[in-house]
C-alpha positions as CSV (number, residue, x, y, z in Angstrom):
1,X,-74.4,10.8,-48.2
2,X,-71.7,8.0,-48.2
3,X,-70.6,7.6,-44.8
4,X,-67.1,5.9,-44.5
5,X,-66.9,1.6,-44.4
6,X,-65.1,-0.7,-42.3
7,X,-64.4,-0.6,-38.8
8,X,-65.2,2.9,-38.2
9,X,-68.3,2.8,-40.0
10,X,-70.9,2.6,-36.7
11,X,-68.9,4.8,-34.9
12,X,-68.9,7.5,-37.5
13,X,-72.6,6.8,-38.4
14,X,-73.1,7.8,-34.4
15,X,-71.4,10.9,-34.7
16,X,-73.4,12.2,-37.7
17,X,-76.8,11.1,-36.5
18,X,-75.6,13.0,-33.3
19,X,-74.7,16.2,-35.4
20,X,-77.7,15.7,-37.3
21,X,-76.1,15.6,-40.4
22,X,-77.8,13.9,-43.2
23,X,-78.3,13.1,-47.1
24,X,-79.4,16.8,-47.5
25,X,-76.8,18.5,-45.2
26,X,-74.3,16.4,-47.3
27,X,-76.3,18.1,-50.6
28,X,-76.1,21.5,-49.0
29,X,-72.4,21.1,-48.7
30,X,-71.5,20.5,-51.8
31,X,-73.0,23.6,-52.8
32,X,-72.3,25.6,-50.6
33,X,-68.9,24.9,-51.9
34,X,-69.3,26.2,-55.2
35,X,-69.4,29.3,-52.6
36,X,-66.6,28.9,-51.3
37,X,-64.3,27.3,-53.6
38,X,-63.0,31.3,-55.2
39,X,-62.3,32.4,-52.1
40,X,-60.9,29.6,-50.0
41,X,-56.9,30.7,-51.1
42,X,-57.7,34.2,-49.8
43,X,-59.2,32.6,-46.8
44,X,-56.9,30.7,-46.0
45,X,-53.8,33.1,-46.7
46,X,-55.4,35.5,-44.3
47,X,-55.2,32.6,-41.4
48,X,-51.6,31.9,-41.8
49,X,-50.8,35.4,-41.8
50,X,-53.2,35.3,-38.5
51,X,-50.9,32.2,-37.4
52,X,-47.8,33.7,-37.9
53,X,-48.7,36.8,-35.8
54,X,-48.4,34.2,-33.1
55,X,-44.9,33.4,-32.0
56,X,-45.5,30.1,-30.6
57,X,-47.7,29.0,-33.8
58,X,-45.0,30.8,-36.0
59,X,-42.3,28.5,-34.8
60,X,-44.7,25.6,-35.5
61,X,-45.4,26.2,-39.2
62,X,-41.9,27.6,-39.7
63,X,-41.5,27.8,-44.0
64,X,-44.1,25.7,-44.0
65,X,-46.7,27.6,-45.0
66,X,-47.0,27.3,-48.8
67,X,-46.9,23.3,-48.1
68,X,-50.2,23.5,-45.4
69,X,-52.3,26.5,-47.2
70,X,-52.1,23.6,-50.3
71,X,-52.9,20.8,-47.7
72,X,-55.9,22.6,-45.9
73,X,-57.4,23.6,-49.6
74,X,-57.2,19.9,-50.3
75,X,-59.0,19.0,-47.2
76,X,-61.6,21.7,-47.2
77,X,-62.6,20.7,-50.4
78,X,-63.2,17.0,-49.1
79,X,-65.0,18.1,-46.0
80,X,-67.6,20.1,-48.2
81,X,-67.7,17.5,-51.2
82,X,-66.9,13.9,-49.9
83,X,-69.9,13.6,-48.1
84,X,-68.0,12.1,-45.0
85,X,-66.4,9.1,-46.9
86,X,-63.3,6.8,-45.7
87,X,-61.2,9.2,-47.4
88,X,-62.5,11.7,-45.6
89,X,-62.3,10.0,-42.2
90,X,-58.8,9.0,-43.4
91,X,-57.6,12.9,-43.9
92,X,-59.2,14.0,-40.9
93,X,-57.4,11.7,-38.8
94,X,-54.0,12.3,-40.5
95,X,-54.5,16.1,-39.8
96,X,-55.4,15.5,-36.0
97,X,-52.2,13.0,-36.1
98,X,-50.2,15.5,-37.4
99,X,-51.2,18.2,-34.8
100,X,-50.4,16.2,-32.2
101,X,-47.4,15.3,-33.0
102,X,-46.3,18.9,-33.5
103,X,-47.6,19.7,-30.2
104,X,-50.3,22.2,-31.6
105,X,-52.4,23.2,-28.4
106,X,-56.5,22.1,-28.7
107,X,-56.9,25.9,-28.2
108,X,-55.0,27.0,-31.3
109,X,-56.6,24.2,-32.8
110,X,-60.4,25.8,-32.1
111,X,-59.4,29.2,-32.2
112,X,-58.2,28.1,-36.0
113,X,-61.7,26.7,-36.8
114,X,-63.2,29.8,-35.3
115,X,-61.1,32.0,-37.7
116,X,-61.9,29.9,-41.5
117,X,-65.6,29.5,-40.2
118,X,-66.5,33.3,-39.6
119,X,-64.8,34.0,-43.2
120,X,-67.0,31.2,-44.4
121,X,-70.2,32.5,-43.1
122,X,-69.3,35.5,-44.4
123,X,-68.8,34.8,-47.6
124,X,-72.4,32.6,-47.3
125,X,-74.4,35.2,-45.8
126,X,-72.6,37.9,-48.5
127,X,-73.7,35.4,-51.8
128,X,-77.3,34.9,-49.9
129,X,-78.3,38.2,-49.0
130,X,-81.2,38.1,-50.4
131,X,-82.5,34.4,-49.6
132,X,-82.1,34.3,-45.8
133,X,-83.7,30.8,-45.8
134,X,-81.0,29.4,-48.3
135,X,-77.9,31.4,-46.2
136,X,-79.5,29.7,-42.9
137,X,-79.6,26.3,-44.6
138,X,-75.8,26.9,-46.1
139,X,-74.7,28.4,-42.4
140,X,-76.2,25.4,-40.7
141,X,-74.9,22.6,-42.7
142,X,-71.5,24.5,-42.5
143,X,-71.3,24.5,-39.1
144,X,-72.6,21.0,-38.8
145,X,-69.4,20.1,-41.0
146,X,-67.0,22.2,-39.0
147,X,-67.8,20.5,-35.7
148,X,-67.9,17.3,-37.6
149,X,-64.6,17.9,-38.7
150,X,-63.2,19.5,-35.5
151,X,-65.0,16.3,-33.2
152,X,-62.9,14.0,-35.6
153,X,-59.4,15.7,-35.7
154,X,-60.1,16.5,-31.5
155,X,-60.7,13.1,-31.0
156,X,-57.7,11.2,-32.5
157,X,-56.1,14.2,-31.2
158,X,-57.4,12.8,-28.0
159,X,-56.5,9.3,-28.7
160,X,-53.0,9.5,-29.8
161,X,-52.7,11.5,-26.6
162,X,-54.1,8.5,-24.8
163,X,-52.2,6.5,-26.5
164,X,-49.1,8.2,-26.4
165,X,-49.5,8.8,-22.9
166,X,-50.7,4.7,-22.3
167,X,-47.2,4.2,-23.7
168,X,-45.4,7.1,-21.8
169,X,-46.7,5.1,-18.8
170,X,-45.8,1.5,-20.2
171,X,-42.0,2.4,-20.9
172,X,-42.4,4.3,-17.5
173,X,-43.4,1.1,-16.1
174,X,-40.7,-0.6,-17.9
175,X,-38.2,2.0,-17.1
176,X,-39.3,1.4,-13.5
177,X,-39.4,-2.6,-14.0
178,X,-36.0,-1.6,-15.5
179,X,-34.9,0.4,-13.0
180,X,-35.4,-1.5,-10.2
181,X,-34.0,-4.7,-11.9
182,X,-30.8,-3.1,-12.3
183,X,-30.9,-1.0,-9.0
184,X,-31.2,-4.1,-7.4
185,X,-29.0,-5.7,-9.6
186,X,-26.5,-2.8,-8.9
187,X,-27.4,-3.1,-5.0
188,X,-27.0,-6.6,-5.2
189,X,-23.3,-6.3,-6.7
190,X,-22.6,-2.9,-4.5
191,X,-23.8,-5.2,-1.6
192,X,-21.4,-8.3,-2.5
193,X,-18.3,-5.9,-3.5
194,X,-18.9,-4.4,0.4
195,X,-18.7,-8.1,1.5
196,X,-16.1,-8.6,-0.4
197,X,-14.1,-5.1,0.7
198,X,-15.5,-5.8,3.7
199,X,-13.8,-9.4,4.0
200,X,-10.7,-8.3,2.3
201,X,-10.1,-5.1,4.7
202,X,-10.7,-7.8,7.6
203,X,-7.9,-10.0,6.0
204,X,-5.7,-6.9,5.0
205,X,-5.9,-6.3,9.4
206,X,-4.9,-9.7,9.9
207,X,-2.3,-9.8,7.4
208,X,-1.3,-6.9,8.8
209,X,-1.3,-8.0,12.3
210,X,0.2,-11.1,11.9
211,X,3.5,-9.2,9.0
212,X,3.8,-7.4,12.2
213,X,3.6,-10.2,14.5
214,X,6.6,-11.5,12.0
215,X,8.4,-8.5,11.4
216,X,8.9,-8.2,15.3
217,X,9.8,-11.8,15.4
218,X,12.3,-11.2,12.0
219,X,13.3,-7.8,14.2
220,X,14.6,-10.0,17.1
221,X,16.0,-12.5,15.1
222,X,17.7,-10.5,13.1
223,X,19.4,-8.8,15.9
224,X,19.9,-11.8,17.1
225,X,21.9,-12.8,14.2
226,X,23.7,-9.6,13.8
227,X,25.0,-10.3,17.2
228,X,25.8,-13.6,15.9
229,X,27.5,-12.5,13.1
230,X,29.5,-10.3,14.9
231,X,30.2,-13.2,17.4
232,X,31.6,-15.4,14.7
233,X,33.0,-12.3,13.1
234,X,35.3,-11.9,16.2
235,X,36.0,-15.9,16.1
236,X,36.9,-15.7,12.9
237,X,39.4,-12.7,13.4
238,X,41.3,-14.4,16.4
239,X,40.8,-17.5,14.0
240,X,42.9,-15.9,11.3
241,X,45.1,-14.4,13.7
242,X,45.8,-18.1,15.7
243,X,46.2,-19.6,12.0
244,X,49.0,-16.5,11.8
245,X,50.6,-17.9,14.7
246,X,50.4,-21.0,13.7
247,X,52.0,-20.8,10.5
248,X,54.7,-18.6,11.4
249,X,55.4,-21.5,14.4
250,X,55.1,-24.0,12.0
251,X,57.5,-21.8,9.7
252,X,60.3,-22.1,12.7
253,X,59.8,-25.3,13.2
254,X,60.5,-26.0,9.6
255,X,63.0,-23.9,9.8
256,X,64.6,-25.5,12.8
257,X,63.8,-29.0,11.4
258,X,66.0,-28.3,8.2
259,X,68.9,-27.2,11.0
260,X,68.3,-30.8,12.6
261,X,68.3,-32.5,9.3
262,X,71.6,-30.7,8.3
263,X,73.0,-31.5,11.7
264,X,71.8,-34.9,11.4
265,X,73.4,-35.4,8.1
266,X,76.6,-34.1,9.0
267,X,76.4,-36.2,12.2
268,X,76.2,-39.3,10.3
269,X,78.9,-38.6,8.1
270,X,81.1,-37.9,11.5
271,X,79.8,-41.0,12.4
272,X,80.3,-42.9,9.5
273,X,84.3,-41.5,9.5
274,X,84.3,-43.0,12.4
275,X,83.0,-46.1,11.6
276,X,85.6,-46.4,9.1
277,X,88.5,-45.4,11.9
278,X,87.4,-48.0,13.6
279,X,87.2,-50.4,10.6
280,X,90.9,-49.3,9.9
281,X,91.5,-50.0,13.6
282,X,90.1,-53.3,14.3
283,X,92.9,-53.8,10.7
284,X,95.9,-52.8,13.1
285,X,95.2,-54.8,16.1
286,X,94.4,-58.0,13.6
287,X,98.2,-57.0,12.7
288,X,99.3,-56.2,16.2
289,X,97.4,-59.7,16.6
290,X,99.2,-61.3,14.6
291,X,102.7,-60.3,15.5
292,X,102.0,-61.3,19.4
293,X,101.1,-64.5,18.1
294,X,104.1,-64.9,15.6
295,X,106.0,-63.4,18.5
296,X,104.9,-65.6,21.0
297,X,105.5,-68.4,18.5
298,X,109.0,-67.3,18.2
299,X,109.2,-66.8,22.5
300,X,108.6,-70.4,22.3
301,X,111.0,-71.4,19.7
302,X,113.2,-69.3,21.7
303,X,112.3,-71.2,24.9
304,X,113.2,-74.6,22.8
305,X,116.0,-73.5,22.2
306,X,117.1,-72.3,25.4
307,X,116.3,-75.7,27.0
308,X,118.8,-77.3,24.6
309,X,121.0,-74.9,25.0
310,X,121.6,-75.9,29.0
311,X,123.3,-73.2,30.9
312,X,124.5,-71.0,28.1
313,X,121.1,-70.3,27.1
314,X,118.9,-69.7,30.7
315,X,119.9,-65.8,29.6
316,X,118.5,-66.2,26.3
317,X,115.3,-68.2,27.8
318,X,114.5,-65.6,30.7
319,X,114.5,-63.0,27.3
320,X,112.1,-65.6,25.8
321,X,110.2,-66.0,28.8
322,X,109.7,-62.2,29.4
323,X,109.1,-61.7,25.8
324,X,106.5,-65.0,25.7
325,X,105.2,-62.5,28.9
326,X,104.8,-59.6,26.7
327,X,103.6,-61.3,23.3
328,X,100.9,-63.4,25.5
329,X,99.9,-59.6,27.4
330,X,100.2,-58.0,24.1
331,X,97.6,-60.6,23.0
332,X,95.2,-60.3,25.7
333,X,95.2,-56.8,25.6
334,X,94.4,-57.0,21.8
335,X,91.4,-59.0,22.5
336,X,90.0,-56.8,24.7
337,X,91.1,-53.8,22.2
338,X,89.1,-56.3,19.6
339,X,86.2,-56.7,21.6
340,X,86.0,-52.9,21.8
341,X,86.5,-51.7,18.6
342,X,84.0,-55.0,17.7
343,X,81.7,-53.0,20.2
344,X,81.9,-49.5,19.0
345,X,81.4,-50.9,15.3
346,X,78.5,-52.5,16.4
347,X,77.4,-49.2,18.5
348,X,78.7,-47.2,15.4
349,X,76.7,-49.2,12.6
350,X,73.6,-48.9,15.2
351,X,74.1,-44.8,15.7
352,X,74.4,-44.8,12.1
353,X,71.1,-46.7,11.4
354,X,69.7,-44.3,13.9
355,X,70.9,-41.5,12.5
356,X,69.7,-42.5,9.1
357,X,66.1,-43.4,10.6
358,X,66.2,-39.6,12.2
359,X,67.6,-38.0,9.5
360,X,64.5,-39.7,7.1
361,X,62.3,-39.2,10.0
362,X,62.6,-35.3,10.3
363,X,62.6,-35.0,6.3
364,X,59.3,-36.5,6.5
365,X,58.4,-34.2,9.8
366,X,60.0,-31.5,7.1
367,X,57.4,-32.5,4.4
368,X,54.9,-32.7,6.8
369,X,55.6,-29.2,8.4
370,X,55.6,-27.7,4.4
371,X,52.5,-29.2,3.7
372,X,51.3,-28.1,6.8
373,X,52.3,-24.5,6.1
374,X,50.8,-25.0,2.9
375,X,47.2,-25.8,4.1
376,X,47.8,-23.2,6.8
377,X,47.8,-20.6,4.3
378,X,45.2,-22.1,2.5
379,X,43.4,-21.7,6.0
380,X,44.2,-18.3,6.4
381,X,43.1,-17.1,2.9
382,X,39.7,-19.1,3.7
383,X,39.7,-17.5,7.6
384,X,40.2,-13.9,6.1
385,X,37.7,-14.4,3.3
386,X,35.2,-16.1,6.0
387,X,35.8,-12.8,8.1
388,X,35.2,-10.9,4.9
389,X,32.1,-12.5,4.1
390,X,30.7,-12.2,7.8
391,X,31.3,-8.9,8.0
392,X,29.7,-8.2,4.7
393,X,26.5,-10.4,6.3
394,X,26.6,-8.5,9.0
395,X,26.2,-5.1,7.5
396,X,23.2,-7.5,5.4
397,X,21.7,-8.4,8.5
398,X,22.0,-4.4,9.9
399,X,20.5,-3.8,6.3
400,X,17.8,-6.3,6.9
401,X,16.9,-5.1,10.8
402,X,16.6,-1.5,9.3
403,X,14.3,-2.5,6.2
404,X,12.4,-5.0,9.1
405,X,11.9,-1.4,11.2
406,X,10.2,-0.2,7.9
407,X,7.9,-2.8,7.2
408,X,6.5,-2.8,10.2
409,X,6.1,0.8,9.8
410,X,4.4,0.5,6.4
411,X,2.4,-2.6,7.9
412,X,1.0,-0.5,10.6
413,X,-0.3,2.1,7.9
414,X,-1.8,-0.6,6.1
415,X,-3.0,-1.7,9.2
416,X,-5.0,1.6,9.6
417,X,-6.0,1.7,6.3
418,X,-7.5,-1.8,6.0
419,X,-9.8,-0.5,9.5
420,X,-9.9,2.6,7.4
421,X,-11.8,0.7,4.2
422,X,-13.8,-1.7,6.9
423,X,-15.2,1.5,8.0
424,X,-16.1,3.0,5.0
425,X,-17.6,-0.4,3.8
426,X,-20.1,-0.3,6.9
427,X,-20.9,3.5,6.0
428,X,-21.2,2.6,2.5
429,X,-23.5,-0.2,3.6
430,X,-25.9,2.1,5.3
431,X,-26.1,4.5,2.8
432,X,-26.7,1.5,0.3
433,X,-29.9,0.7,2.8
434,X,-31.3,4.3,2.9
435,X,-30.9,4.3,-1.3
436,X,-32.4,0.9,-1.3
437,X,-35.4,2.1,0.9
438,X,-35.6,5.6,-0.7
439,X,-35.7,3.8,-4.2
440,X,-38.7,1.7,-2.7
441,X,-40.5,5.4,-1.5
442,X,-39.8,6.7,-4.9
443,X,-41.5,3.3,-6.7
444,X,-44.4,3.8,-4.6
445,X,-44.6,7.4,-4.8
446,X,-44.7,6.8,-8.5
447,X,-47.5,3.7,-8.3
448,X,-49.6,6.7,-6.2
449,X,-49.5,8.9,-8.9
């Protein structure tokens, strides 16, 4: 016999000192096999067929069957001729491998075995009818090798279970490490966004309080406004209409100042005729003047003349005295006439200057009252556009109180929306407890089991 080597050399040595299965079972085997060998294919067709009969083995092998009937020859013939060597142990365990990881039952697995070794007694106790010692030693070692063979494919059958399910509970472990990492990772996050909805429904409310708070004060001060507007409004209309007033007043007065002027103007050229009258006069007494004085002259000649003349000429000198009378009269009274006219020039040249200083006085109050009546106008177009403009700012301001009337409307809803969200945060928050503590029953749970 040549048992396997390396590391599962004690443990198969074990197995085969258990089984009793020495040098000459090993000797038996192999010819026993010279037995079997002819009708293994036979055999072993018969099983399949057998398998296939089954529909939950059937859907195992599949078309398949052609591929394992070559496969289980192959390994039949090791198990009987190999004497239990590595490359036995090796097969073995890649047949109990692949069993398990098709998810072949341990039943089908024995009830298999039960099926090849019956033919294979059989077929012993048939070629050693008549040497019942030889088909008991050939039956024996047989069966030795069956349960050999079965306690090796079981067994890593067994272990890869193990195995598989040592690493179904480590990645269940993991999963769970995993799980609860990122549950209370998630928690963690659900937890901070229900702070933070928590903290911005809470500023949302006084947000919303405090746009109310200001839309009621906007409200009122925009009605106070309107009624501002409309105050000025109304000045400026019996603004525009004084400014009317005014410029159609300052329009007579211009009108009547341009009378004035022309009266004026033609005063002063009454005036200045007279003036010139009197100029002409002051001329005719200076001649009147001077013929009282030549006549007086001439009285006294007269008078001269008279006196030398004795009593013939006291006629002539009464004449010359009388007419001395007259021319000396004549000249007194021409003085006075002189000093008159003198006075009325004077007065006259004054009335003129006067005249002269009114007449440029009232053109300038003329100019002043067009330029007036200009800027008037100016005023009024700037009155009637400032009256345009308030009005238009206080429909704005109507506007403005109506839009005010819906904010606070639409504030309120948020309003009851934000207390809306706060409340759902604080349910959310208890159902985020009552996950959190049924996650910790369902980890526990799971460590029990």
């Amino acid at each position: 016999m040549h048992p396997a080597t390396g590391s599962d050399t004690s443990d198969l040595a074990t197995r085969l000192r258990f089984m009793r299965a020495d040098d000459e079972t090993t000797a038996v085997l192999r010819e026993t096999w010279q037995l079997i060998e002819p009708e293994l294919p036979r055999i072993l067709e018969g099983f399949y067929r057998h398998v296939l009969a089954v529909p939950a083995l059937a859907r195992l092998v599949g078309d398949k069957a052609s591929t394992l009937t070559a496969a289980q020859n192959a390994h039949w013939k090791r198990l009987f001729t190999s004497g239990f060597d590595a490359g036995y142990v090796a097969s073995v365990r890649r047949i109990g491998s692949a069993h398990n990881r098709i998810g072949l039952e341990p039943r089908w697995y024995i009830g298999g075995y039960n099926y090849v070794m019956c033919e294979l007694v059989d077929i012993i106790i048939r070629r050693n009818r008549w040497s019942t010692a030889k088909a008991a030693s050939a039956v024996t070692a047989t069966t030795k090798a069956i349960m050999i063979d079965m306690d090796f494919a079981i067994s890593v059958y067994q272990e890869e279970m193990l195995a598989e399910r040592q690493a179904r509970q480590h990645r269940m472990d993991q999963a769970i490490r995993d799980f609860r990492s990122e549950s209370e990772g998630v928690l963690g996050l659900v937890g901070e966004a229900i702070d933070a909805m928590r903290a911005v429904a809470q500023s949302m409310t006084g947000t919303a309080q405090q746009t109310m708070d200001q839309s009621v004060s906007v409200a009122a001060a925009s009605e106070q406004a309107s009624s501002n507007v409309q105050t000025v409004a109304s000045a400026a209309e019996e603004l525009s209409s004084s400014i009317m007033e005014i410029d159609r007043q300052v329009g007579e007065s211009a009108r009547i100042t341009s009378t004035a002027v022309a009266s004026a103007e033609r005063t002063n050229v009454q005036i200045k005729g007279l003036a010139e009258a009197a100029q002409k006069i002051g001329e005719v007494i200076k001649l009147i003047n001077d013929i009282a004085s030549q006549t007086n002259l001439l009285a006294l000649n007269a008078t001269i003349e008279a006196a030398r003349a004795g009593e013939a000429g006291k006629g002539f000198a009464v004449v010359a005295s009388e007419v001395k009378s007259l021319a000396t009269q004549t000249a007194k009274a021409t003085e006075e006439i002189s000093g008159k006219v003198a006075e009325m020039q004077s007065a006259t040249a004054g009335a003129v200057d006067a005249i002269r200083e009114i007449t440029d006085t009232i053109r300038r109050i003329d100019q002043i009252s067009t330029s007036i009546a200009s800027a008037i106008e100016q005023q009024g177009s700037a009155t009637a556009e400032i009256a345009q403009n308030v009005q238009q700012a206080a429909v704005g301001t109507h506007e403005v109180s109506s839009t005010i009337v819906d904010v606070t409307a639409g504030t309120r809803e948020v309003s009851n929306g934000a207390s809306e969200v706060e409340g759902s945060a604080r349910e959310v928050t208890e159902r985020t407890q009552r996950l959190r503590a049924g996650i910790e029953a369902f980890f526990e749970r799971i460590r029990a089991a």
